[in-house]
VEXLUM-349110 format. One record per atom (N, C-alpha, C): x, y, z; residue in one letter. Coordinates in steps of 0.05 Angstrom, whole numbers, plus 5000, padded with zeros to 4 digits. Atoms other than C-alpha are relative to their C-alpha. Example, Ala and Ser with C-alpha at 12.3 -4.5 7.8 and 13.67 -1.06 7.14 Angstrom:
BEGIN
501849765000a;524649105156a;501850245000a;498449764999s;527349795143s;498550225014s;
END
This chain:
BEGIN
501349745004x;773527829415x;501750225012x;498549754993x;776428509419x;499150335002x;500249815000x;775029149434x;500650274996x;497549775003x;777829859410x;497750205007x;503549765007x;774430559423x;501550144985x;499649785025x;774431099374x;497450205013x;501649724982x;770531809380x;497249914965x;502050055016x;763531629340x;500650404977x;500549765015x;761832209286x;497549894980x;501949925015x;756431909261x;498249715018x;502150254991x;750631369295x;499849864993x;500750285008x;748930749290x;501249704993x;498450325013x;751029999273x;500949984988x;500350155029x;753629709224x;501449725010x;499250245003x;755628979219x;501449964970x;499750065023x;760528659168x;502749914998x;496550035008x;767328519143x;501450185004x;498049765000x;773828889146x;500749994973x;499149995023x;776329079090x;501950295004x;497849805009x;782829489094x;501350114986x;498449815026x;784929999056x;501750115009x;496349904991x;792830189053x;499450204967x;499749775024x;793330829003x;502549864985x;497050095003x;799330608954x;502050185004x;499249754991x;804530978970x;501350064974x;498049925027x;807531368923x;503150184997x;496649944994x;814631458902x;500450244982x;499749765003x;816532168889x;503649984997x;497650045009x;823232258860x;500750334997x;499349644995x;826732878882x;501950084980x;498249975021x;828433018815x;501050324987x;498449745013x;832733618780x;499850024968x;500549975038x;830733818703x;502050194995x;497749865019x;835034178658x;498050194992x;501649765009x;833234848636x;497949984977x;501249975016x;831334678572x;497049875000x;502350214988x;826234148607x;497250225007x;502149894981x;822134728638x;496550044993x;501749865024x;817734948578x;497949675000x;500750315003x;815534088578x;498550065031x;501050014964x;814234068661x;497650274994x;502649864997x;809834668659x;498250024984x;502450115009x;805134408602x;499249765006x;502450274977x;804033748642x;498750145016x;501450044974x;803234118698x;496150124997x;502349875006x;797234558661x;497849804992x;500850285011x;794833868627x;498549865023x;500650214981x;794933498683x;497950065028x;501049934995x;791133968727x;498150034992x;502350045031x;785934038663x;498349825018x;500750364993x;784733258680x;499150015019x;500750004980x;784533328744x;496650115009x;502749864996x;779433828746x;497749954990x;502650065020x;775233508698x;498349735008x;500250254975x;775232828740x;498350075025x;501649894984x;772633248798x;496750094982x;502749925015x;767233548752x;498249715001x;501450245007x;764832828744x;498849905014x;501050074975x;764732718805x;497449985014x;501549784994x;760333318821x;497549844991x;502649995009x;755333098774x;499249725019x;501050224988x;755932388803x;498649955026x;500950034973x;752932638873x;499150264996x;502349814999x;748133138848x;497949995013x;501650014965x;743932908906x;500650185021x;498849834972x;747333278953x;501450164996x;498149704998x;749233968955x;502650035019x;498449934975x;753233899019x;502649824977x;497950125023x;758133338973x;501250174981x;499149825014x;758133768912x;501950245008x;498249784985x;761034388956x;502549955012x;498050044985x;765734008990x;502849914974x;497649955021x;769033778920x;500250234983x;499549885013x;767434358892x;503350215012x;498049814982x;773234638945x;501949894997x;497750135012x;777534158921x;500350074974x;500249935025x;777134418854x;501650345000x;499349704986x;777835088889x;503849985004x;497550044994x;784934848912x;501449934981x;499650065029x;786634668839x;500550304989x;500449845026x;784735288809x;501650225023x;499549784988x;787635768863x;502250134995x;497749895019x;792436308835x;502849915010x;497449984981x;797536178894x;501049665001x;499050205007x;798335468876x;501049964974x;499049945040x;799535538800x;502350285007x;498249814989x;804336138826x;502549775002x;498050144975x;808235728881x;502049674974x;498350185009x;809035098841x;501550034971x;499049845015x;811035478778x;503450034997x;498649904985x;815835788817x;503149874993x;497750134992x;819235148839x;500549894982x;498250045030x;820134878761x;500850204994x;499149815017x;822435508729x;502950115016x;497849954987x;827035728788x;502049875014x;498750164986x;828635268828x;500849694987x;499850245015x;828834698770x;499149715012x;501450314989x;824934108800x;497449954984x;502650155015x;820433598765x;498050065002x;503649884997x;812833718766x;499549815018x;501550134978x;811833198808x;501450095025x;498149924982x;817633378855x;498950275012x;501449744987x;813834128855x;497949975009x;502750004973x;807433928876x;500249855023x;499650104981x;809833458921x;500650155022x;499249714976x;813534028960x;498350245009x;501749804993x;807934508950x;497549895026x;501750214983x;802733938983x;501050015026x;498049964984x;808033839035x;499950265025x;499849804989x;808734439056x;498750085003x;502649884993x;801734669059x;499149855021x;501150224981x;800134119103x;501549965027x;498749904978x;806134219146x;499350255024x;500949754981x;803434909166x;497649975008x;502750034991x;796534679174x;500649855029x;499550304973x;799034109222x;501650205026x;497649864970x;804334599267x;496750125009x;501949804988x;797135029279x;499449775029x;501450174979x;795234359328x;497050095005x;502849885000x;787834609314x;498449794986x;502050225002x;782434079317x;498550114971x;501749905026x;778034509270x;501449994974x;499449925024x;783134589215x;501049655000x;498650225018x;785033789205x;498549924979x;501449965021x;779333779156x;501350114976x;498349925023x;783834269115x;501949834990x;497150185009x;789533829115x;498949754984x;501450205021x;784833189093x;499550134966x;501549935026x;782433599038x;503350044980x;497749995018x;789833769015x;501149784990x;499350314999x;792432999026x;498650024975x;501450075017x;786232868981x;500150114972x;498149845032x;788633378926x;501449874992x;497750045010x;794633208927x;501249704987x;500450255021x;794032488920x;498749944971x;502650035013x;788632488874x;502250134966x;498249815022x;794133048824x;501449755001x;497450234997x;800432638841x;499849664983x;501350275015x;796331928821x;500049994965x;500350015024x;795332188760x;502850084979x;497849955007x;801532518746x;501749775003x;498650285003x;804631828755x;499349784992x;501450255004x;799531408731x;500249795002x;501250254976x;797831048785x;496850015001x;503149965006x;791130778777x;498449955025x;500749864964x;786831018847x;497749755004x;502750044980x;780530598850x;499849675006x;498650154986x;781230128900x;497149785008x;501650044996x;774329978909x;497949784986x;501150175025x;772729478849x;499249755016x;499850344996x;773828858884x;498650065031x;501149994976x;770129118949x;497849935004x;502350184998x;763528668969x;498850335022x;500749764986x;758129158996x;499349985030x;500950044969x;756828869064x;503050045019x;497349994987x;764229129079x;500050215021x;500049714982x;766429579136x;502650065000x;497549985012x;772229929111x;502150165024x;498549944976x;778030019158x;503050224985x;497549855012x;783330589140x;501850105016x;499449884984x;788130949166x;499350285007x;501549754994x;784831679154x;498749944960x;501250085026x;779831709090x;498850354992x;501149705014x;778032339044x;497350054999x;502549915012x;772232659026x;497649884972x;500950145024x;771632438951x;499949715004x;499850334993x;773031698978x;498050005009x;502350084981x;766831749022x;498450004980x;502250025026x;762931938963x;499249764984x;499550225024x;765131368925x;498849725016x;501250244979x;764030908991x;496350014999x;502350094994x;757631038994x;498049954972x;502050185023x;755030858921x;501049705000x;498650334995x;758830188928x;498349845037x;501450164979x;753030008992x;501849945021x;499350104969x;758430009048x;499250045025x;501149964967x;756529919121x;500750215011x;500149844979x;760030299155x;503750094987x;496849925006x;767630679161x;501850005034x;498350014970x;773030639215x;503050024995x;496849975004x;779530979215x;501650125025x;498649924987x;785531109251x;500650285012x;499849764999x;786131849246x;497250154998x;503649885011x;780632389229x;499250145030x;501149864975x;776732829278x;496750024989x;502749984993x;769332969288x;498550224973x;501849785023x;768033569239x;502150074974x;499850045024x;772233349178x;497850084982x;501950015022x;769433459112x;498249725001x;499950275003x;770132679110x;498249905021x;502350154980x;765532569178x;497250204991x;502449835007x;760033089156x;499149834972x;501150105016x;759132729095x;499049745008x;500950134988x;758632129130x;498250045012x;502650034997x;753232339170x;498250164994x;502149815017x;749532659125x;499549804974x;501150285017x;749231999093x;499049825020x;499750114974x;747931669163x;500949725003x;497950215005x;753731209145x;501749995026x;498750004973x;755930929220x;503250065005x;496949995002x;763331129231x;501750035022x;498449894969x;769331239280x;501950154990x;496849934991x;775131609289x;501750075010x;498449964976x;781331719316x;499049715027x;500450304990x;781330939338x;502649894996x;497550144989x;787930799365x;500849804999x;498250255002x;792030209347x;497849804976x;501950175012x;786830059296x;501349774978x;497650285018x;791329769241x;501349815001x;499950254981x;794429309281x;498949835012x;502150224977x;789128959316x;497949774980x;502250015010x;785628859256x;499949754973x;498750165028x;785428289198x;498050094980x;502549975027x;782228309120x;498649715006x;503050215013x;776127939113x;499449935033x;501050044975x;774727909194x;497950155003x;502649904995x;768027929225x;500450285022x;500649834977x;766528649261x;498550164991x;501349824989x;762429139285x;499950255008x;499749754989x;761629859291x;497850155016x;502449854989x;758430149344x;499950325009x;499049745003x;757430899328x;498450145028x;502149934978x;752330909386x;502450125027x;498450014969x;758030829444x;503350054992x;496749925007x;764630999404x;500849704998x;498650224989x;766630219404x;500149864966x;499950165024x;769229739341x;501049715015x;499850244990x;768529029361x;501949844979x;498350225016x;773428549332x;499949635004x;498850294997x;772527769320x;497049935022x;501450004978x;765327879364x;499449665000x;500150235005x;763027279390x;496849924994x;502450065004x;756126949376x;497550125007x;503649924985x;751927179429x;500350374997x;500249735001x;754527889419x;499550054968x;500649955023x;753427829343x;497650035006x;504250034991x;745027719359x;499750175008x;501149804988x;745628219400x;500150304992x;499049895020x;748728709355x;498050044968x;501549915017x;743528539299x;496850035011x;501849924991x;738228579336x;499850285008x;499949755005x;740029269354x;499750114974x;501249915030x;740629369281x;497550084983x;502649995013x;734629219260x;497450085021x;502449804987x;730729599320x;500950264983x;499649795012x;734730169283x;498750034978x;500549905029x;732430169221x;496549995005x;502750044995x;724730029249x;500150275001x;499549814998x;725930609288x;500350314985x;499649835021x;728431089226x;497650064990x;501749985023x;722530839192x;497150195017x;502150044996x;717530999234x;500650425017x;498949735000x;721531719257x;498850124984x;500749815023x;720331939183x;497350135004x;502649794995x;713132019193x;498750165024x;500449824986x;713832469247x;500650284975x;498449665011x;716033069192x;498350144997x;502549845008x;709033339185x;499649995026x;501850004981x;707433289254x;501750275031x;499249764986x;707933909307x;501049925026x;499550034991x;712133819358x;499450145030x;502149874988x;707233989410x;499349775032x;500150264986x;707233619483x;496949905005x;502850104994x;701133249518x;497850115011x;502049764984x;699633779561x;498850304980x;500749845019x;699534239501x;502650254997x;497749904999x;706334589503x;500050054967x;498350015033x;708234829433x;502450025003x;496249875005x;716434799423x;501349974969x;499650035024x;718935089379x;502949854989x;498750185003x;724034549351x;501450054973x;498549915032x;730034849301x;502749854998x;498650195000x;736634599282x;502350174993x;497249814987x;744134789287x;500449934971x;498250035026x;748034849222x;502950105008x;497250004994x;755234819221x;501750124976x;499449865028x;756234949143x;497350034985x;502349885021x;751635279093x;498449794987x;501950325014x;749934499054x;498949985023x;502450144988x;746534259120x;497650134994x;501549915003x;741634669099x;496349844983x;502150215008x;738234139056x;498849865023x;501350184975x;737433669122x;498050105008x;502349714981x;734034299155x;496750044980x;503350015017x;727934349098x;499749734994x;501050305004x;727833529088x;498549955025x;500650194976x;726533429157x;498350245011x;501649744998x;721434099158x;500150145031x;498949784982x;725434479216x;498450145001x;502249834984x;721235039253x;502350244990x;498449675004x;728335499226x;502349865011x;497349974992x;735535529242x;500950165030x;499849904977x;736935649313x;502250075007x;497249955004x;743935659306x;501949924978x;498750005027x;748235819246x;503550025016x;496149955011x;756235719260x;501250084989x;498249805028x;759836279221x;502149915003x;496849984986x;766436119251x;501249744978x;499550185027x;766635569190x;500150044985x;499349865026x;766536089148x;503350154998x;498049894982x;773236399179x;502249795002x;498850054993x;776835869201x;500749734977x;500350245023x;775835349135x;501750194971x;498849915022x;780635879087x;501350105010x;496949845010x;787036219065x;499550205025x;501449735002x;783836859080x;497249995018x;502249974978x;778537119122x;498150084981x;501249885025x;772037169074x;499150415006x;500149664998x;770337839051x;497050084996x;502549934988x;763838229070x;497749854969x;502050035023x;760438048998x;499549664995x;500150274996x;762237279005x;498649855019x;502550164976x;758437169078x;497750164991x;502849835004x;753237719052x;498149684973x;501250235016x;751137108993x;499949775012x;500950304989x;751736479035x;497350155032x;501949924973x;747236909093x;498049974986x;503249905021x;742437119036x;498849754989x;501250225007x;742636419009x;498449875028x;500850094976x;741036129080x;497050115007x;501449815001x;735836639091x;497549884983x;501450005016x;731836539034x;499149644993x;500450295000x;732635779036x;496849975023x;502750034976x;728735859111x;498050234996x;502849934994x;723836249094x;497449874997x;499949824979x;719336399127x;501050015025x;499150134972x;722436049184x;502650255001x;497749764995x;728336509225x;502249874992x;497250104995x;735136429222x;501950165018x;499149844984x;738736569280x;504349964988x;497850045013x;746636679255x;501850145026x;498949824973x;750936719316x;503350164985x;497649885012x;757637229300x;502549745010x;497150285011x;764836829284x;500550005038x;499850014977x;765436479360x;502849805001x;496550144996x;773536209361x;501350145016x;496649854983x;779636329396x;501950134984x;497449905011x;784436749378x;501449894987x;498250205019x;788536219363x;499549824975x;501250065021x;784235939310x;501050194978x;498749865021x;785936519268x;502150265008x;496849894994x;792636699290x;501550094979x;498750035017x;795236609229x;499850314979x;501449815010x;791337169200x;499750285007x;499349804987x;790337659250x;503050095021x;497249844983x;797837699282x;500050055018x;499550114968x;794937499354x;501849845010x;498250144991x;799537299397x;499749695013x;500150174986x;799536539427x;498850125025x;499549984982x;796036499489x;499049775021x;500450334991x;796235939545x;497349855011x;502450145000x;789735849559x;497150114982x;502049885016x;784936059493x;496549965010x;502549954984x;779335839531x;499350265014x;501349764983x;778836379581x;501850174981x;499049825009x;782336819527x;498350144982x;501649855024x;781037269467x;498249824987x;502750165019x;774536819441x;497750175000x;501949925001x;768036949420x;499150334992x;500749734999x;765037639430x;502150224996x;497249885000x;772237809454x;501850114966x;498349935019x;775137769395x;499050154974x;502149755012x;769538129355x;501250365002x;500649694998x;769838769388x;503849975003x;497049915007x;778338659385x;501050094970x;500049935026x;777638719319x;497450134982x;502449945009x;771939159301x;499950034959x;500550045031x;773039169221x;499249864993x;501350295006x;772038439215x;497749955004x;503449924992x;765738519260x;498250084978x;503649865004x;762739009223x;500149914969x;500750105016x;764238679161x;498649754993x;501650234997x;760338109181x;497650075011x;503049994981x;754438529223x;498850134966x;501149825020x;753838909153x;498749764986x;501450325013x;753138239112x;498149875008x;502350054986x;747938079160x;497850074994x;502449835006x;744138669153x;499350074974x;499850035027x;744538629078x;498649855002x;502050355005x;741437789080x;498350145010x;502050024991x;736538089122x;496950124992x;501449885013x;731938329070x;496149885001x;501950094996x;726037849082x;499950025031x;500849884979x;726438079151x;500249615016x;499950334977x;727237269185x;503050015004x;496750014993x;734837409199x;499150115036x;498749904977x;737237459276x;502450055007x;496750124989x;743637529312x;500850065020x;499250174982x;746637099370x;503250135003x;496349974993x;753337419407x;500949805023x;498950254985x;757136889429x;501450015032x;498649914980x;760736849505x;499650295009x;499949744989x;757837459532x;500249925038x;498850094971x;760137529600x;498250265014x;500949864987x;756538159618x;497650274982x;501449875014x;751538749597x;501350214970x;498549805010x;757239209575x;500449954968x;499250145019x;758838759512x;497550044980x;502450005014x;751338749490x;500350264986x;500349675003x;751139549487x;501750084974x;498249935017x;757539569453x;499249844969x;500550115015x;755539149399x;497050084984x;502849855012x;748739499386x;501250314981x;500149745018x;752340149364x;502249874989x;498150075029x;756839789321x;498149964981x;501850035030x;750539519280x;498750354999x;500949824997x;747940259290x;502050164979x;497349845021x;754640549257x;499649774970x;500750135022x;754339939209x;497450094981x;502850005006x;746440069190x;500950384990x;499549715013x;748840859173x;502649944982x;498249995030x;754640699130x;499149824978x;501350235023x;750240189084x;497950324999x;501149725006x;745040889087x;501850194978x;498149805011x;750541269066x;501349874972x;499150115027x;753140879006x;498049844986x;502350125016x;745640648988x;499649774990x;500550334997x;746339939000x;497649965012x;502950094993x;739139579008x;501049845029x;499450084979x;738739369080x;498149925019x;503050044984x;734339139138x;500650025033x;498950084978x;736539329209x;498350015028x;502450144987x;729639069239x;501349765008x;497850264996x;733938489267x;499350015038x;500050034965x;732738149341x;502549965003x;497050094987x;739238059381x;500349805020x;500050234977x;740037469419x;502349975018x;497650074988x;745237319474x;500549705000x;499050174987x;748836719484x;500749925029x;499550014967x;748436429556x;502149745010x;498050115002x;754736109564x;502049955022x;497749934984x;758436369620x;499350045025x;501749984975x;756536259693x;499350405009x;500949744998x;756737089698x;497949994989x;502350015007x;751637119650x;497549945000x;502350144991x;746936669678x;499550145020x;499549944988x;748037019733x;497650205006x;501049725005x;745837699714x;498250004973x;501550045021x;741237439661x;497650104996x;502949794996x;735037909682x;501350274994x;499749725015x;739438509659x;501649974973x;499850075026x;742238189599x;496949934989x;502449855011x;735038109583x;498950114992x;501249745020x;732938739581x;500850084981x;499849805033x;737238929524x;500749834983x;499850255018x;736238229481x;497850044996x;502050105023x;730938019442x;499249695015x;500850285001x;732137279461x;502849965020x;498650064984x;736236889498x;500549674997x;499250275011x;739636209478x;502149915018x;497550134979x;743435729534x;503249814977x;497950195012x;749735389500x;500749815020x;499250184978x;749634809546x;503849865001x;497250064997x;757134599526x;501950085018x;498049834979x;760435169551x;498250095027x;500049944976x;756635339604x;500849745017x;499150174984x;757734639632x;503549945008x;497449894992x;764834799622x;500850075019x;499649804977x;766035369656x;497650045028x;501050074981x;761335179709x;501949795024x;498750264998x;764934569724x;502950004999x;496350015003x;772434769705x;500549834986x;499450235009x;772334209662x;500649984969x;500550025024x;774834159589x;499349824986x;501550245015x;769933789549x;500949834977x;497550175017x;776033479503x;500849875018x;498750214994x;779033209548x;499449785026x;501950254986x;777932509565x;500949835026x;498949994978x;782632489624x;497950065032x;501949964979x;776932849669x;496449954992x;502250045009x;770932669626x;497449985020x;501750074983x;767932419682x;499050245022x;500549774990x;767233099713x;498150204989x;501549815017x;763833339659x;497149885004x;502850124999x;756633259680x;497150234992x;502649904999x;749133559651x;498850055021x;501649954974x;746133469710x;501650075024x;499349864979x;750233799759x;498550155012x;501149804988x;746034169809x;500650334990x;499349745002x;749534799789x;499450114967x;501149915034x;748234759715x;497549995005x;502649975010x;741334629718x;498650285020x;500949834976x;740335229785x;500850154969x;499149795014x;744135629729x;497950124976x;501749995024x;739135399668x;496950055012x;501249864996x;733635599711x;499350185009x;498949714991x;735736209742x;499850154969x;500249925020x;735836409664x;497549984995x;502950005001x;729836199652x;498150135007x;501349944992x;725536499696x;500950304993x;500349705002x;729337199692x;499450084977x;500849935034x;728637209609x;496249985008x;504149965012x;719937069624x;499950175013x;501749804982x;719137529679x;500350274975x;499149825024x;722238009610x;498449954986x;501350125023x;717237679568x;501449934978x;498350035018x;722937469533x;500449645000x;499750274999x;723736719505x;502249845001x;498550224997x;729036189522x;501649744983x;499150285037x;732735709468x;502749835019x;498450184997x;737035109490x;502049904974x;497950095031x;743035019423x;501449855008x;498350144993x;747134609462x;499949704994x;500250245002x;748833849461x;497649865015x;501450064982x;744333729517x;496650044983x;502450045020x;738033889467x;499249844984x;500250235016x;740033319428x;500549725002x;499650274981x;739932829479x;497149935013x;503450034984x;733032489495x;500149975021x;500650174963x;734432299567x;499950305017x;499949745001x;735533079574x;496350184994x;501949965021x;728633259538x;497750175019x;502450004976x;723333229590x;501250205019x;498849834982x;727533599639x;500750384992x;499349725010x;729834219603x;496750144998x;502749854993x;722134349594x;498649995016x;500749974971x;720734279660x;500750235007x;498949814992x;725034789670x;500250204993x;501249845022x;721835239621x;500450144977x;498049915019x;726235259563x;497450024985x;502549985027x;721035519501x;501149834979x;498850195026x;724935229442x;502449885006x;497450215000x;730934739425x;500950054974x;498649955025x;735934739366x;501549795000x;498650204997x;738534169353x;501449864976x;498350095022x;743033789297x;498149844990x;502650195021x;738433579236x;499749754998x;500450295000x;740132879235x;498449895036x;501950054963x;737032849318x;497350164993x;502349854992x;731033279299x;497049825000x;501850194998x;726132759293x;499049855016x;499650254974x;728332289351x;499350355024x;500949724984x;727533029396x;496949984998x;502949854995x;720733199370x;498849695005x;500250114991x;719232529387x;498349945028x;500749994976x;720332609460x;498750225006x;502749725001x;716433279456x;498349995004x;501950095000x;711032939434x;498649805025x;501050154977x;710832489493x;500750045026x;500249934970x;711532849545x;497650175017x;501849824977x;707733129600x;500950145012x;499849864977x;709333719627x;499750005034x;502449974971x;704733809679x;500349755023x;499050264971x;706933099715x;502250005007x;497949954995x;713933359709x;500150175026x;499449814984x;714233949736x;499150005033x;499950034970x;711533739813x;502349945013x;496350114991x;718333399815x;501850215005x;498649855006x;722133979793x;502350055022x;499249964976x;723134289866x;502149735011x;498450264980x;725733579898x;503449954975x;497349925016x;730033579828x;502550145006x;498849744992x;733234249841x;500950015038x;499449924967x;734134129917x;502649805002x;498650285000x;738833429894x;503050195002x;497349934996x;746333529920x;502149904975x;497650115015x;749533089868x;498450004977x;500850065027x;748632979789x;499149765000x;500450254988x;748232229814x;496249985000x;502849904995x;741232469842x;497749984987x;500749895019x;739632859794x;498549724971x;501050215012x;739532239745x;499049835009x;500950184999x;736531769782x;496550124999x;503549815003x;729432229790x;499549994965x;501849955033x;729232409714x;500249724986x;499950275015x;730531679692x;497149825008x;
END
């Protein structure tokens, strides 16, 4: 028996076979055409794109279940049809005389080269999605025939070295267990579809290809990051027996979706859910969410060419919007580093983007962008359930300034007789040990007030929550995070102002009980956890908590700390 870890991205078991998949590789021939050739090469290449695109269409229809799927190839279709690729590879037959396959190869290439120098976690999603173009064109343009999947038994657990988008699609009508690859990160296209199918997976699982044979017994455990290899007996039993508490479990989750997530003592909380892209949106009304507590714009920004333009976030807000009504939607503004869109705005590198131009910062550095995103706001906000969340505020000054930008925004939509609504609450983000700090005068000029438990445990702590060098530093229950999260607390009620937890720590049940001890009002939490949350909602008791609280809050270590709330 053997053990590997990998970084989970999606829950749960699976048991089953390996079954490895090697992409074929394909041989690209750096070939030179003759002039008269050119007029030939650039009606394949129009042809063969045609096909392409029409293959995707098929797709589409084939996973008309899921909007979040459909969107994700419809963006592959997007990368097909885009003028600057029909340009570029153009280009390199007509001028530079190279084959059609030879031009998209270089165009692929090269798009993926610049994606890769960025070293930006968020954008390797782009690069999967290009790979997956480009193979998907290229395959066809050499007809090479792609589907690999014929001869695959469905109790398989497919081992790759990084896997696409449209492949996951395809994996999961073919009944496979589970996925586990070498490469890949956490908020791929390729892991969001996965768990939004709650298909168990890993990635970024080191030395996986090697360790690994076809048709060997293993195990994925998406619970603890771990892929067992070769397990032995008594850990197989133990393994399906977990299994099959899971799926009890699931079943017996579902019929919580009508039920109010309301504790013993009689607490109402209100219980919403984070979105990352515009499709989770289905999860959020399946699983009858209380609203959107936190919307992620910075996916809208940091997932293209180009930075979208005010009329493009003004329709995915409006759609969002109108999806939750009547429920809110709180939409926090684009919260990245600088260096995320470097490329774009002509910021300079800098060595630590953490404590750099992020968040709020980089808002008010660039007030055009801002206000073409506070305007698109105040546009969606026509049924009046729109909010908005500024990210990393560090102090009052930031709030203020940001009020007469929507104030200047809200008169130039007047002035050019755009319909508008700038009845809008403002929420802060409590993120930054200052802010917790001084969170009774950020109060007064909020609406609301939402902890981001990530970063504040961060910058509490000094600790970056990537990396797995000091992991062990990174702790929830630190005395100083939780003095921090109720130091907030109390100064937002004495305001009569309410409290929201969006962080990871909301979507952790061992967490649950404690945060409303400590008098958080609502939680926001990732739609696939909102069930297993209102859950522990449901069974708790306040009122036998909170005597503890004090002896809680007096504990020196995190150590402590967990052994009382356990």
């Amino acid at each position: 028996m053997k053990k590997i870890q990998g970084n989970s991205v999606s829950s749960g078991v699976a048991i089953g076979k390996a079954k490895i998949i090697r992409k074929r590789d394909l041989y690209i021939e750096r070939r030179k055409i003759h002039k008269d050739e050119v007029k030939v090469e650039l009606s394949r290449f129009k042809k063969d794109v045609k096909f392409v695109s029409n293959e995707l269409d098929k797709l589409i229809q084939d996973f008309s279940y899921s909007q979040e799927n459909r969107d994700i190839l419809e963006s592959h279709k997007m990368i097909l049809q885009d003028p600057e690729f029909d340009k570029k590879v153009s280009k390199l037959i007509t001028k530079d005389l190279n084959s059609l396959e030879h031009a998209v190869s270089s165009y692929f290439s090269e798009a993926v080269e610049v994606f890769n120098s960025m070293n930006d976690m968020y954008l390797s999603h782009r690069v999967n999605d290009l790979e997956d173009v480009s193979y998907r064109l290229l395959s066809h343009i050499l007809g090479v025939k792609k589907d690999v999947l014929e001869d695959i038994e469905e109790n398989s657990i497919l081992i790759m070295e990084n896997i696409t988008p449209s492949f996951v699609t395809k994996v999961f009508k073919k009944n496979i267990h589970g996925l586990c690859t070498e490469r890949g990160s956490k908020n791929s296209h390729s892991s969001i579809i996965a768990r939004s199918m709650n298909l168990p997976m890993l990635v970024n699982t080191m030395g996986l290809m090697g360790n690994i044979k076809d048709g060997g017994d293993i195990i994925v455990d998406g619970n603890n990051g771990y892929l067992i290899i070769d397990p032995t007996k008594k850990i197989l039993e133990k393994y399906k027996t977990i299994y099959s508490k899971e799926q009890n479990v699931r079943t017996k989750l579902l019929k919580l979706i009508d039920v109010e997530p309301v504790t013993i003592d009689g607490k109402i909380i209100k219980l919403m859910s984070n979105i990352e892209i515009p499709q989770e949106i289905d999860q959020v009304v399946k699983f009858h969410s209380a609203g959107i507590g936190l919307f992620r714009t910075e996916f809208l920004f940091i997932d293209f060419e180009d930075l979208p333009s005010e009329e493009e976030q003004y329709e995915i807000y409006k759609s969002i919007a109108e999806q939750s009504n009547p429920n809110s939607v709180v939409i926090r503004t684009i919260d990245v580093g600088g260096d995320k869109l470097s490329r774009i705005l002509n910021i300079a590198s800098e060595d630590n983007p953490n404590l750099g131009c992020r968040g709020i910062r980089i808002s008010l550095k660039n007030i055009p962008i801002f206000k073409q995103q506070i305007r698109a706001i105040l546009r969606a906000n026509m049924q009046g359930n729109i909010k908005i969340m500024f990210p990393m505020i560090s102090g009052v000054n930031e709030i203020i300034e940001c009020k007469k930008i929507i104030k200047t925004c809200s008169e130039e939509l007047s002035k050019a007789g755009i319909p508008y609504n700038s009845e809008i609450e403002l929420g802060a983000m409590i993120e930054i040990p200052s802010a917790a700090v001084i969170s009774d005068s950020i109060a007064e000029v909020c609406d609301f007030l939402s902890i981001g438990t990530n970063d504040l445990i961060q910058y509490t702590l000094a600790v970056d929550r990537n990396n797995q060098a000091i992991s062990d530093y990174y702790k929830p229950t630190h005395p100083a995070v939780l003095k921090l999260i109720k130091l907030t607390v109390d100064n937002a009620h004495q305001l009569g102002k309410k409290v929201a937890v969006c962080g990871e720590m909301a979507s952790e049940n061992k967490y649950i009980k404690l945060l409303l001890a400590l008098g958080v009002d609502e939680l926001s939490v990732s739609p696939g956890r909102l069930l297993a949350i209102k859950k522990e909602i449901i069974n708790c008791d306040i009122s036998k908590i909170k005597p503890k609280l004090d002896k809680i809050l007096a504990c020196k270590t995190s150590e402590e700390v967990d052994k009382l709330i356990k």
